[in-house]
PASEBA-1860 file (N, C-alpha, C; in nm, 3 decimals):
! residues 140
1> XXXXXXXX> 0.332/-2.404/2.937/0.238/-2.297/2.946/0.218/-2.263/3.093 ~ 0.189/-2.158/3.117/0.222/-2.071/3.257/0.074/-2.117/3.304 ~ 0.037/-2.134/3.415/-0.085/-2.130/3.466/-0.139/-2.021/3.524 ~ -0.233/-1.982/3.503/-0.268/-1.857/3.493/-0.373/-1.870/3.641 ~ -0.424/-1.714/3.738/-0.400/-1.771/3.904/-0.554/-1.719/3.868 ~ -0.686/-1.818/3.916/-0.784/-1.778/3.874/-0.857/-1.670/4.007 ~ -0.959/-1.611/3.981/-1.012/-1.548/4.084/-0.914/-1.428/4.093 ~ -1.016/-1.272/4.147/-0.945/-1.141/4.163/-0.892/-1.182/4.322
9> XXXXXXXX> -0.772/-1.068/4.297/-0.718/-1.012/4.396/-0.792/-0.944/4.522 ~ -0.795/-1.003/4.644/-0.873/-0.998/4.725/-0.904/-0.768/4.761 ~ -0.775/-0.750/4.758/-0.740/-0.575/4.781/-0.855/-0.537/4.669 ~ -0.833/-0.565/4.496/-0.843/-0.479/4.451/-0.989/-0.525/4.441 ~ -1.088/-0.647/4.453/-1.199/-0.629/4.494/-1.291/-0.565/4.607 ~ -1.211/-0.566/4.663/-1.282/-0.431/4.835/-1.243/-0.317/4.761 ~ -1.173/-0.234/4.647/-1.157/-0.109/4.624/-1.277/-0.101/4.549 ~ -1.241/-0.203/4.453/-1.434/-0.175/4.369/-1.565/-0.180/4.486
17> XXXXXXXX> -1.592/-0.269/4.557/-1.726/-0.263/4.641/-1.687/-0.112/4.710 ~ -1.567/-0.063/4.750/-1.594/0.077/4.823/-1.642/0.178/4.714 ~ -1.598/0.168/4.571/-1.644/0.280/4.507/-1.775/0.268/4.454 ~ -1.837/0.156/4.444/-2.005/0.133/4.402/-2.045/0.208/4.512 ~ -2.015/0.131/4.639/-2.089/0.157/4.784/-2.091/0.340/4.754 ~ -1.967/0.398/4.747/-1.958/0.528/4.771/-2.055/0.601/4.635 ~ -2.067/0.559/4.508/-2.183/0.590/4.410/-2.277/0.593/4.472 ~ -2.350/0.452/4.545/-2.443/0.452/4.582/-2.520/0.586/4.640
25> XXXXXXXX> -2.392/0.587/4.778/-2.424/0.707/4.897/-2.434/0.807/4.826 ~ -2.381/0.870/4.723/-2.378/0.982/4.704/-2.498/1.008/4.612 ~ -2.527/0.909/4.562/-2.648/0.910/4.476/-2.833/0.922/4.547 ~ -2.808/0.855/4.683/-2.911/0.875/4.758/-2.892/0.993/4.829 ~ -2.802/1.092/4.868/-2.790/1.181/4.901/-2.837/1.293/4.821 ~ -2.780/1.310/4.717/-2.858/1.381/4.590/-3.004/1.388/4.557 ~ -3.035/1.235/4.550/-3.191/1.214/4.523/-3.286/1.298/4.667 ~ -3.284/1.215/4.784/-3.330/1.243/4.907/-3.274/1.284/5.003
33> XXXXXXXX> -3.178/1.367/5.023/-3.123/1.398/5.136/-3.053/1.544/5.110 ~ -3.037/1.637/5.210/-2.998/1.779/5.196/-3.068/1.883/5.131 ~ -3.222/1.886/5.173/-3.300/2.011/5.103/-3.422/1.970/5.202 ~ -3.394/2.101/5.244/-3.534/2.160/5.341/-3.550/2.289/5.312 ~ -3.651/2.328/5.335/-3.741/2.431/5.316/-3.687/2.559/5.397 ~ -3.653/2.664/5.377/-3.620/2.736/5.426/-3.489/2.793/5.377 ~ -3.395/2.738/5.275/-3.291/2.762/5.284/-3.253/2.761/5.090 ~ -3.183/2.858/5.044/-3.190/2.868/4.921/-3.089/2.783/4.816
41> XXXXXXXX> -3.156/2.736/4.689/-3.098/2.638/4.643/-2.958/2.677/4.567 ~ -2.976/2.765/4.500/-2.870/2.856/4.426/-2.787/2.965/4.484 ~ -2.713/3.044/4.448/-2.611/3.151/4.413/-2.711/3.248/4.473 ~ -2.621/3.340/4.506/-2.656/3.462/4.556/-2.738/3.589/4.445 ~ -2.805/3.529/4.319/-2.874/3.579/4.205/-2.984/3.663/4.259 ~ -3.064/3.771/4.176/-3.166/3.835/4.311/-3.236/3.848/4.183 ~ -3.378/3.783/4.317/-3.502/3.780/4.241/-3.565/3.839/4.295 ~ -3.597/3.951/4.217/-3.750/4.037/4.309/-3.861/3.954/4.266
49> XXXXXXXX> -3.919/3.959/4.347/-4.056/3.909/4.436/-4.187/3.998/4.488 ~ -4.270/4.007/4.394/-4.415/4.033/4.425/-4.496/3.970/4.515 ~ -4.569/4.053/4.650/-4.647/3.956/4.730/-4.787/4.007/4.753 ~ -4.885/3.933/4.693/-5.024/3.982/4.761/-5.057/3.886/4.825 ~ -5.161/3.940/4.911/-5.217/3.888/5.036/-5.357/3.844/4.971 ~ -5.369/3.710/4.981/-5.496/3.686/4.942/-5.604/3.633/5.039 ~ -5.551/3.653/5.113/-5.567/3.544/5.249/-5.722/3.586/5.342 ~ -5.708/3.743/5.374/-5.815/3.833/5.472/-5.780/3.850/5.569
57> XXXXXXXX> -5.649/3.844/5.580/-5.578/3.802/5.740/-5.503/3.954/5.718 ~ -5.523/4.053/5.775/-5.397/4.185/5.780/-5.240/4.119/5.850 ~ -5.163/4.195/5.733/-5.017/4.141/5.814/-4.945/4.019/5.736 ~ -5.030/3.932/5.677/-4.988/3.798/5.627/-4.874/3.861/5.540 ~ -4.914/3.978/5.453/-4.849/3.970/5.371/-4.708/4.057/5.369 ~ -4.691/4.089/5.467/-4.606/4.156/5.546/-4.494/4.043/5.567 ~ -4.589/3.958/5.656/-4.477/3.837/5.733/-4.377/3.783/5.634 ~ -4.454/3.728/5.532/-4.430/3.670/5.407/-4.280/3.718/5.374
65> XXXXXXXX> -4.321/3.878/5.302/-4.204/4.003/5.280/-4.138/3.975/5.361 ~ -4.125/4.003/5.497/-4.018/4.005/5.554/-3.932/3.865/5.547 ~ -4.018/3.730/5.577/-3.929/3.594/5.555/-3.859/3.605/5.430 ~ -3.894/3.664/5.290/-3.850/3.627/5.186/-3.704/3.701/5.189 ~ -3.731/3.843/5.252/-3.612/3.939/5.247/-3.466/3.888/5.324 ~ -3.516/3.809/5.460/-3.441/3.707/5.529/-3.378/3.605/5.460 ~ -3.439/3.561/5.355/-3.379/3.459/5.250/-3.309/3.535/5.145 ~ -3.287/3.675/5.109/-3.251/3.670/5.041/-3.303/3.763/4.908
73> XXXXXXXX> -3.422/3.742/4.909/-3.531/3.813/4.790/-3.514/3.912/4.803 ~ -3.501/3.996/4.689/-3.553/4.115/4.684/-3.739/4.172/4.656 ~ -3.784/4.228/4.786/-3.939/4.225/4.761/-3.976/4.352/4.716 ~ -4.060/4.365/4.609/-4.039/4.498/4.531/-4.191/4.535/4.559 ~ -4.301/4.470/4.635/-4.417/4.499/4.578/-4.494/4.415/4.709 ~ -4.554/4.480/4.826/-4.621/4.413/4.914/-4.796/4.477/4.921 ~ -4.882/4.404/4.884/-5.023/4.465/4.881/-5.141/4.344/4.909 ~ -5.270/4.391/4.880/-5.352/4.282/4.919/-5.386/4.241/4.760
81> XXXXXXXX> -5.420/4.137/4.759/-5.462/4.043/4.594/-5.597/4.143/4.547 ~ -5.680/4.113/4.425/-5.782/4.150/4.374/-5.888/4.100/4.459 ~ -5.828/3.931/4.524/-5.972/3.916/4.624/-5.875/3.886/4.760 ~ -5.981/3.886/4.821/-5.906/3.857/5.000/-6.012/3.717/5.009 ~ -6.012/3.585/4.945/-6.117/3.464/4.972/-6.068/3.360/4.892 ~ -5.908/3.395/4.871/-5.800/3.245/4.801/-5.768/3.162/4.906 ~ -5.799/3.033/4.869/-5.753/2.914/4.967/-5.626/2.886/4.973 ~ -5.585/2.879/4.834/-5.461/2.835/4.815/-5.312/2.907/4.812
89> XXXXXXXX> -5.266/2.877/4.852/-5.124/2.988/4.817/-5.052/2.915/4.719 ~ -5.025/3.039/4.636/-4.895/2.978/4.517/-4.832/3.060/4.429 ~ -4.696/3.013/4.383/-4.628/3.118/4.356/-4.630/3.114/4.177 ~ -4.641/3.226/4.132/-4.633/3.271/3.981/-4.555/3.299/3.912 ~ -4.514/3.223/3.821/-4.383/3.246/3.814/-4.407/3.378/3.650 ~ -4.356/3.500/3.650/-4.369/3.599/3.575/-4.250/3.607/3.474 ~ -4.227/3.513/3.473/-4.111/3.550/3.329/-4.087/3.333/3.282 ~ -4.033/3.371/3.144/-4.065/3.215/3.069/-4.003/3.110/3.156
97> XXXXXXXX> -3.850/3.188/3.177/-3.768/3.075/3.299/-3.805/3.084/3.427 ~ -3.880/2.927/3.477/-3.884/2.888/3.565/-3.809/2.863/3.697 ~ -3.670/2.908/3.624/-3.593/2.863/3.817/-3.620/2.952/3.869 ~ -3.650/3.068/3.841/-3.644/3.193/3.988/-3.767/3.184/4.057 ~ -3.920/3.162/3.983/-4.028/3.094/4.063/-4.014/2.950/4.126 ~ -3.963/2.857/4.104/-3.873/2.728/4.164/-3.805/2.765/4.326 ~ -3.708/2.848/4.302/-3.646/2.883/4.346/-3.717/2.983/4.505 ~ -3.814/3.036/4.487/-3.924/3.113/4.567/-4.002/3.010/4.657
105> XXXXXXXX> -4.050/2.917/4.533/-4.151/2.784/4.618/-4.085/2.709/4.711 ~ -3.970/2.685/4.688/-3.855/2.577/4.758/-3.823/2.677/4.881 ~ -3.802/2.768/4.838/-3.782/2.843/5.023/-3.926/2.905/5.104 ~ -3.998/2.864/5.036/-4.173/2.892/5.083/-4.187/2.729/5.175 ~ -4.143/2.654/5.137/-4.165/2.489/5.159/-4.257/2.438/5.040 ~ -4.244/2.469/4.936/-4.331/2.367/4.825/-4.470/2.454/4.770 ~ -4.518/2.556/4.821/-4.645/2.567/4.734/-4.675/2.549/4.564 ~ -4.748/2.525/4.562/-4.789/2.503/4.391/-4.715/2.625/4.305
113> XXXXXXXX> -4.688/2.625/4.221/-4.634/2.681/4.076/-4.709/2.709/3.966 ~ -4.752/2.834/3.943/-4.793/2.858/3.827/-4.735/2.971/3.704 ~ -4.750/2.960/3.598/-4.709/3.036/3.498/-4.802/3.099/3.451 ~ -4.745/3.258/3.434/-4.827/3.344/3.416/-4.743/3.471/3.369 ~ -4.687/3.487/3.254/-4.613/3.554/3.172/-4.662/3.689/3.177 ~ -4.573/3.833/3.236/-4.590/3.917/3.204/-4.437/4.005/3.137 ~ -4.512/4.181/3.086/-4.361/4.213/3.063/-4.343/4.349/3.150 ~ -4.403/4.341/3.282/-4.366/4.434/3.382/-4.228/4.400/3.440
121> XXXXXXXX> -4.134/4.513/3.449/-4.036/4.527/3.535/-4.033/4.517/3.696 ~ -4.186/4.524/3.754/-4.180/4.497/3.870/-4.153/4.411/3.948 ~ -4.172/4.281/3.917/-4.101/4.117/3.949/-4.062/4.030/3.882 ~ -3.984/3.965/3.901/-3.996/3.832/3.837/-4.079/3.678/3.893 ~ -4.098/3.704/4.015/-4.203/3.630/4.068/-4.302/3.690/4.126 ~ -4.442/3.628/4.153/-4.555/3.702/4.219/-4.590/3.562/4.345 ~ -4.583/3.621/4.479/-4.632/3.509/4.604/-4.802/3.550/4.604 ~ -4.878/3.437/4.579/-5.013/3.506/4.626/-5.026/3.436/4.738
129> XXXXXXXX> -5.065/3.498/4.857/-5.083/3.414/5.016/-5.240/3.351/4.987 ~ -5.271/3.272/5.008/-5.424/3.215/5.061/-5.431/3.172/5.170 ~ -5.539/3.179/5.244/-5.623/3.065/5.330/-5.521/3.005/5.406 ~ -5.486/2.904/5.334/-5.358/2.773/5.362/-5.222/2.835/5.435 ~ -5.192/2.971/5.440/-5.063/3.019/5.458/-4.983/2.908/5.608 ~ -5.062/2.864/5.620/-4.966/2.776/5.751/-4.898/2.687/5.675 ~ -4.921/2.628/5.591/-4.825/2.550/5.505/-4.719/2.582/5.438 ~ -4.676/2.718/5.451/-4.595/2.809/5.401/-4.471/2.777/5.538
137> XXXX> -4.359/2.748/5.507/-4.235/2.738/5.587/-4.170/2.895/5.652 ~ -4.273/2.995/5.662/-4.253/3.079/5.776/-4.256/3.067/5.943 ~ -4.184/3.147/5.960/-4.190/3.169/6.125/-4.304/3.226/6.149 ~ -4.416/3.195/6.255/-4.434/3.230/6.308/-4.480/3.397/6.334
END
């Protein structure tokens, strides 16, 4: 009976630890790494974009428009909100699917998300500016 040679082959064990290792990397890359604010996640798809100014600040909602148009958006609708005394800024998302409001917040830098279903042709998302607008990943 042949004796059989115990223990792997030294080569083809370093090929396996390189391809875990390389799972690994690519897996923490995915999770945490390559997404900042400012820069769009998808395809060249066009989402018009509603912006009121909720803020009391003249201009905010201007700035806004123009960053979004720089990214990409199509902005169909720039005015002041029902009130000018919102703290918060956040984006609305106006139709059932969520990626195109997703998609708005992530190049805003993160503001909150809300749903709020309409069946106007004028956007598919609505930006309301508040108060907070410095937390918004605009220039300046």
């Amino acid at each position: 009976m042949a004796k059989r040679k115990s223990g792997g082959s030294p080569f083809w064990l370093a090929v396996l630890a390189l391809g875990v290792l390389g799972l690994a990397v690519s897996w923490a890359w995915t999770t945490f790494g390559g997404r900042d604010p400012g820069t769009r996640r998808s395809g060249p798809h066009v989402v018009r974009v509603q912006v009121l100014n909720g803020s009391g600040e003249p201009g905010v909602g201007t700035r806004v428009a123009a960053f979004l148009r720089e990214g990409g958006f199509q902005v169909t609708d720039v005015r002041n909100a029902d009130r000018n005394d919102y703290f918060a800024t956040f984006v609305v998302a106006r139709r059932g699917d969520l990626s195109l409001a997703e998609e708005v917040a992530h190049y805003l830098g993160g503001p909150p998300l809300v749903r709020q279903e309409w069946s106007s042709e004028l956007a598919d998302v609505s930006v309301l500016v508040g108060s907070d607008r410095s937390k918004l990943a605009i220039e300046p």
